[in-house]
VEXDOLO-524856 format. One record per residue (C-alpha): residue in three letters; x, y, z; residue number from 0. Coordinates in steps of 0.1 Angstrom, whole numbers. Each point is the difference from the previous one (the first is absolute). Layout:
r aa: ALA | east: X | north: Y | up: Z | i: NUM
...
END
This chain:
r aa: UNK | east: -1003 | north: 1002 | up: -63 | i: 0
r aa: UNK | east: -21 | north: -21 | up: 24 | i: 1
r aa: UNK | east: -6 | north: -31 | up: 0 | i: 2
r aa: UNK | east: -29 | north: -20 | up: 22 | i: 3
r aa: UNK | east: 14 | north: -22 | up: 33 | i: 4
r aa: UNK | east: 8 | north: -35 | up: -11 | i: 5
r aa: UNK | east: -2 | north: -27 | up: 25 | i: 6
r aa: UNK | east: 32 | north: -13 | up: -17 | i: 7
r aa: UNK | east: 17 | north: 31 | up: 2 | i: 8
r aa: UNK | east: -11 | north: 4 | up: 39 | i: 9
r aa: UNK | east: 15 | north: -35 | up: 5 | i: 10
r aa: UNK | east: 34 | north: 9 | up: -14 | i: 11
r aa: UNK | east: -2 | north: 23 | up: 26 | i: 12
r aa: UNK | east: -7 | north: -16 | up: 27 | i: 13
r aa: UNK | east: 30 | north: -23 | up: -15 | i: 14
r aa: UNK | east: 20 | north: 34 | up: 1 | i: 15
r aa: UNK | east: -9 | north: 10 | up: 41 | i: 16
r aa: UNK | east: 12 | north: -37 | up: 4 | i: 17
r aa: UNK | east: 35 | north: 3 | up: -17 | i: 18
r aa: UNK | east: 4 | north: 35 | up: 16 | i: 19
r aa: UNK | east: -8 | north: -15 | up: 38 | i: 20
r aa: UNK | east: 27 | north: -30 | up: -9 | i: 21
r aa: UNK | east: 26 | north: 29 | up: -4 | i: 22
r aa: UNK | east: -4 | north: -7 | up: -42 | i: 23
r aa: UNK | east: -5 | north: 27 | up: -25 | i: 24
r aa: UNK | east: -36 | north: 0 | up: -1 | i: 25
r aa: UNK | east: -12 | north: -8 | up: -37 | i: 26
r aa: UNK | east: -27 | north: -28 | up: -1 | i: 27
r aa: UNK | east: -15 | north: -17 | up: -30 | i: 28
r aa: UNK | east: -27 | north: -21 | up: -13 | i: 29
r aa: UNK | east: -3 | north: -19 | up: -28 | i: 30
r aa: UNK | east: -32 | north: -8 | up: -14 | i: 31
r aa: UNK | east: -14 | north: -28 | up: -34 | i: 32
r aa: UNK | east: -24 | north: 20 | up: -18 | i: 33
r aa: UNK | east: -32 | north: -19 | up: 16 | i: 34
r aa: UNK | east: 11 | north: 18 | up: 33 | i: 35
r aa: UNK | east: 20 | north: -31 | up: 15 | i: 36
r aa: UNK | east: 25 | north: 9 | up: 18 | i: 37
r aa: UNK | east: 32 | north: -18 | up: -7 | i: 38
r aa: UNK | east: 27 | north: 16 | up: 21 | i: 39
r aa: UNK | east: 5 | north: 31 | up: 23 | i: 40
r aa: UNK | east: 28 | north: 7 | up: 17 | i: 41
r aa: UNK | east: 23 | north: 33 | up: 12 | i: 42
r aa: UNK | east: 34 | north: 10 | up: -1 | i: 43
r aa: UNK | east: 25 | north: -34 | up: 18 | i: 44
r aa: UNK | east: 34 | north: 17 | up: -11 | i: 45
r aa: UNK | east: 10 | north: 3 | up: 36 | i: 46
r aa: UNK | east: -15 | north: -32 | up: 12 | i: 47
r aa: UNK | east: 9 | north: -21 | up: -25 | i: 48
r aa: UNK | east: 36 | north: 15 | up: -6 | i: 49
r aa: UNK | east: -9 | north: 5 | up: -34 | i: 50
r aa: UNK | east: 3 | north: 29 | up: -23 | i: 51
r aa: UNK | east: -27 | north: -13 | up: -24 | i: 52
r aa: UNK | east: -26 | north: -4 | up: 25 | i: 53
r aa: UNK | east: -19 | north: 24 | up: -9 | i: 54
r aa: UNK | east: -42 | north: -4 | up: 5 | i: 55
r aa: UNK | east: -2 | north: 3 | up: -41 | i: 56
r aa: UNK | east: 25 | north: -29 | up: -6 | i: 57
r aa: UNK | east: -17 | north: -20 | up: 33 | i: 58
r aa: UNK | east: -33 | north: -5 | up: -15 | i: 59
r aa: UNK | east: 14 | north: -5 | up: -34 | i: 60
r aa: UNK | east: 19 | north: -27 | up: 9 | i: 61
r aa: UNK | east: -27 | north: -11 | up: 22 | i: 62
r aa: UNK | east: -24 | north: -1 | up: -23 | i: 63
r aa: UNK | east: 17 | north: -17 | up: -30 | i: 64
r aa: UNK | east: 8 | north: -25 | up: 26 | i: 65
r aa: UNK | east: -37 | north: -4 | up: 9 | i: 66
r aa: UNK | east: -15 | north: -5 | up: -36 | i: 67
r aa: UNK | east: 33 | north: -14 | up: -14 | i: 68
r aa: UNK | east: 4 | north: 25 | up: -28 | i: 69
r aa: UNK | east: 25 | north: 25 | up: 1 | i: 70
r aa: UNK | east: -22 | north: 22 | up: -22 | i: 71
r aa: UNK | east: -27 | north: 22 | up: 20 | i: 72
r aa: UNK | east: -26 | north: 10 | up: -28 | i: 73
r aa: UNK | east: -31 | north: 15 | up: 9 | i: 74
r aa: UNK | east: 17 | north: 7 | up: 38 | i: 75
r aa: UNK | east: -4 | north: 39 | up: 13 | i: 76
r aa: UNK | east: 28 | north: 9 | up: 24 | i: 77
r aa: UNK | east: -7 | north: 22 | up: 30 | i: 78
r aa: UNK | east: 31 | north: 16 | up: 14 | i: 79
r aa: UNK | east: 2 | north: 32 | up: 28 | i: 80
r aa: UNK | east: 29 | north: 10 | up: -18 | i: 81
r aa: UNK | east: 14 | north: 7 | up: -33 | i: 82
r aa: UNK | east: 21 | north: -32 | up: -14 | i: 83
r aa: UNK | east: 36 | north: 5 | up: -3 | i: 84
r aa: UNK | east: 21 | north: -7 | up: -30 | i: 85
r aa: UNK | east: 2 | north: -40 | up: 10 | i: 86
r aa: UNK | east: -37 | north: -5 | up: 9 | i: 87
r aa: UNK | east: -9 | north: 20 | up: -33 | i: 88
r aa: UNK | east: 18 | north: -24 | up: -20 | i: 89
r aa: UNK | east: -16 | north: -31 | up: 20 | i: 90
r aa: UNK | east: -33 | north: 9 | up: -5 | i: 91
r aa: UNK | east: 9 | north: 9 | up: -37 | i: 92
r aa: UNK | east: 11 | north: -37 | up: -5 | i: 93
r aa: UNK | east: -23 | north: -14 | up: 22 | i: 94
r aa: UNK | east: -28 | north: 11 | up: -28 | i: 95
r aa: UNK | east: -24 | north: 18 | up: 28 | i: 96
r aa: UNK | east: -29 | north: 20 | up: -14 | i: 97
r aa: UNK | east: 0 | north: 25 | up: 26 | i: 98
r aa: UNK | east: 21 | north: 21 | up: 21 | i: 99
r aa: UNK | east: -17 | north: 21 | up: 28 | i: 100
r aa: UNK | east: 20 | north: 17 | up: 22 | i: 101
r aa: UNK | east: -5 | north: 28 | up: 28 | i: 102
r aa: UNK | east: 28 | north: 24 | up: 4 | i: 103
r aa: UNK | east: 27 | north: 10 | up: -26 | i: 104
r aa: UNK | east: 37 | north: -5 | up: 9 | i: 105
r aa: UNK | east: 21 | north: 33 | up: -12 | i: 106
r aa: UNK | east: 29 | north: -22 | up: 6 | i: 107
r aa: UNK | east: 1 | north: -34 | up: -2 | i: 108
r aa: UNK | east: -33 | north: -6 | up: -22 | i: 109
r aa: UNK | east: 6 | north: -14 | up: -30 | i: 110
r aa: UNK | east: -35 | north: 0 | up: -19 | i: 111
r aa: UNK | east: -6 | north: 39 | up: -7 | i: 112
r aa: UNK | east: 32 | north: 12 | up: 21 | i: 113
r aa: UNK | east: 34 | north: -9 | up: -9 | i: 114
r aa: UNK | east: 6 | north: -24 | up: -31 | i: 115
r aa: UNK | east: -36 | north: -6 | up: -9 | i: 116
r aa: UNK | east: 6 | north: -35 | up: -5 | i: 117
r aa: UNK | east: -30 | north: -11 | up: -14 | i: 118
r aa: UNK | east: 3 | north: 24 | up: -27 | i: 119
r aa: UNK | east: 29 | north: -16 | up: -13 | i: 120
r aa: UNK | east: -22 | north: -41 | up: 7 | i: 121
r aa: UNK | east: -15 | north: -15 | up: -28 | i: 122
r aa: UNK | east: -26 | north: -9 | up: 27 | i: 123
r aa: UNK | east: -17 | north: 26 | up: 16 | i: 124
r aa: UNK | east: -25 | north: -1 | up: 26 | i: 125
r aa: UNK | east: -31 | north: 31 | up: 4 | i: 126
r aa: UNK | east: 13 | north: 22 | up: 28 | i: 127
r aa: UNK | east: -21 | north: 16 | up: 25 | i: 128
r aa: UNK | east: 18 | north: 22 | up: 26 | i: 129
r aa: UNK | east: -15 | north: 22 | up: 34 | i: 130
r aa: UNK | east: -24 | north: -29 | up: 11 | i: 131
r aa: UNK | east: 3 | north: 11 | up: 36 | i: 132
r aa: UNK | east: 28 | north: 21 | up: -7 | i: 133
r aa: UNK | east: -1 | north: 21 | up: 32 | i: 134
r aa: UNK | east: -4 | north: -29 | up: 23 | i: 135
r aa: UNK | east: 33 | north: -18 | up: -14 | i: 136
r aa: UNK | east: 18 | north: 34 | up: -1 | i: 137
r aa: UNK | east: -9 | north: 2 | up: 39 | i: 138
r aa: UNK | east: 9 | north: -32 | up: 10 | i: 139
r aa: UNK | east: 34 | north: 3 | up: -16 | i: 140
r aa: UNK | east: 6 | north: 34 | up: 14 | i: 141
r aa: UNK | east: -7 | north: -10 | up: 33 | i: 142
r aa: UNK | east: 22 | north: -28 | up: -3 | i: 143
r aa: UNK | east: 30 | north: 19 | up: -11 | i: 144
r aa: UNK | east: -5 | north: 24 | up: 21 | i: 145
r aa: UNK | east: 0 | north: -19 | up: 34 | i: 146
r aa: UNK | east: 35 | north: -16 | up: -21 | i: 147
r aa: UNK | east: 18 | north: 34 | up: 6 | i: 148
END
């Protein structure tokens, strides 16, 4: 299925080309209020930050709970280049967010319709929306791995 370009979606990947050139898998994401504000983008810090949670999904969580001092999202879409994995699915789960829109699945490491399928088994679930720019995140992550080997 496809989906029209989103200027939220082309700003997670620009996020994405950014984490990619700082030698960072490159998964950007944005999170958006529903009026359009948005509260926190971010990509992937893991390497940066020496920290396995810092993932772009749990970055502009945090962020944004921070920012409007709830640590419930309602109403927030989230734009992602990448499927979630396992720990993001359950943050965004208990973070309350409306919506999930992501870009390209993850076979592997996803955890939203690949692997567990964590949501199914949340009492909170948000609407999923998945292939938003799916070929341009699938590019960008090829590339990068492949320059890795």
């Amino acid at each position: 299925m496809s989906f029209p370009p989103s200027p939220f979606m082309a700003r997670a990947l620009e996020l994405a080309r950014q984490a990619g050139l700082a030698g960072e898998v490159p998964v950007g994401a944005v999170l958006a209020a529903a009026n359009g504000e948005v509260l926190a983008e971010a990509h992937n810090r893991t390497r940066t930050d020496h920290d396995p949670t810092a993932h772009a999904e749990m970055l502009v969580i945090r962020a944004a709970a921070r920012k409007i001092g709830n640590e419930r999202l309602p109403g927030c879409t989230l734009w992602v280049t990448l499927e979630p994995c396992p720990m993001c699915a359950a943050a965004i789960a208990e973070a309350r967010i409306a919506r999930l829109v992501y870009a390209a699945p993850d076979p592997k490491g996803g955890g939203i319709e690949h692997g567990p399928r964590v949501l199914s088994h949340m009492r909170h679930k948000p609407e999923v929306i998945s292939g938003v720019s799916e070929a341009e995140a699938v590019r960008l992550l090829r590339d990068f791995f492949e320059q890795k080997r």
